[in-house]
C-alpha positions in Angstrom: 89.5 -57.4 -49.7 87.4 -54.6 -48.0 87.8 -50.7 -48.4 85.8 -49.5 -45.4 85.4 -45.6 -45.7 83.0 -45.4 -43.4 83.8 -43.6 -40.2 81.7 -42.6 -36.9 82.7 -41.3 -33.7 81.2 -43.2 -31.4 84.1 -44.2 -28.6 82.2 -43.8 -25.3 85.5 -42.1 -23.6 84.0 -42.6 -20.3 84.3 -45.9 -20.5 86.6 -46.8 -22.7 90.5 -46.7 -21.8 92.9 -44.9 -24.1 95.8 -42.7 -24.7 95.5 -39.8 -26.8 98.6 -38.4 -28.8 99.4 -34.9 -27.3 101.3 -32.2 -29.3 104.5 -32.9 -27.5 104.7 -36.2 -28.8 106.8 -37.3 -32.5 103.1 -36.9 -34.0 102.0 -33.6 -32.8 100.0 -33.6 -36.4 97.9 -36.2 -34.5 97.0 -34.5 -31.1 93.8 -35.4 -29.8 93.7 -38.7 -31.8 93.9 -41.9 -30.1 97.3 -43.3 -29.8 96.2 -46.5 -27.9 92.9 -48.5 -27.1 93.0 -51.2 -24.4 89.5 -51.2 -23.9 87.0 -50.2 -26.3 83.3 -49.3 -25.7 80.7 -47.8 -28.2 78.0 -45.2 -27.4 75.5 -46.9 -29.6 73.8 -43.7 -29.8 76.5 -42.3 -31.9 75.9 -45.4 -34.1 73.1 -45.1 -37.0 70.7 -48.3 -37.0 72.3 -48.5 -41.1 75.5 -48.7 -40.2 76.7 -52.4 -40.3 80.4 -52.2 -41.3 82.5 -48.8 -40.3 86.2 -47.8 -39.0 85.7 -46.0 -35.5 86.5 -42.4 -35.7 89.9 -41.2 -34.2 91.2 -45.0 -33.9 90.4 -46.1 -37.7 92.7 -49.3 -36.8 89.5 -50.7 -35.5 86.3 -51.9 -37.6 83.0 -52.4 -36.1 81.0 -54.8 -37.7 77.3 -55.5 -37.1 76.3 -58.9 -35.7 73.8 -59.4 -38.6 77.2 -58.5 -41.0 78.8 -61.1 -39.2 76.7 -63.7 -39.3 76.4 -62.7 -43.5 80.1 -63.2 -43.8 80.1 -66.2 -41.8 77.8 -67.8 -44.3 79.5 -66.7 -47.5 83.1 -68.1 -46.0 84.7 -65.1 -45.7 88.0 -66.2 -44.5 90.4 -64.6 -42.2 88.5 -62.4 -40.4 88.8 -62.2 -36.5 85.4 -61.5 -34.5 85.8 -60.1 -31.4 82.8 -59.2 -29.0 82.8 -55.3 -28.0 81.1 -53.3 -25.0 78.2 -51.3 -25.7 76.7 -48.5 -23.8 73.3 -47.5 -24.7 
């Protein structure tokens, strides 16, 4: 089991597509969050050169994972997790 607390903001919304919950919506406490991702992109300048495992900020349903993280959890057999390439901007 993982507990990942760490969180950056790194979405690159200009690339990206999304919905974002608005205050007329049943979760007005969430306004300005993402609702929906259907295409993720990260602003890798947002990201820290440290940060190998985190929770994107705004959409915390997704965690990033570093390919050298990968490749580490590959080895020890972690089991069950699903790898799934993501866009970069730089």
């Amino acid at each position: 089991m993982l507990n990942i607390v760490r969180i950056i903001r790194c979405i690159d919304e200009t690339r990206s597509e999304y919905v974002k919950w608005r205050k007329e919506d049943h979760r007005a406490d969430l306004a300005g969050e993402y609702r929906d991702v259907t295409k993720l992109v990260l602003d890798m300048k947002k990201i820290p050169a440290d940060a190998h495992m985190f929770r994107v900020g705004g959409w915390p349903v997704a965690i990033v994972v570093s390919d050298v993280m990968r490749l580490e959890m590959i080895r020890v057999g972690c089991e069950g997790a699903v790898f799934r390439l993501i866009e970069v901007s730089k």
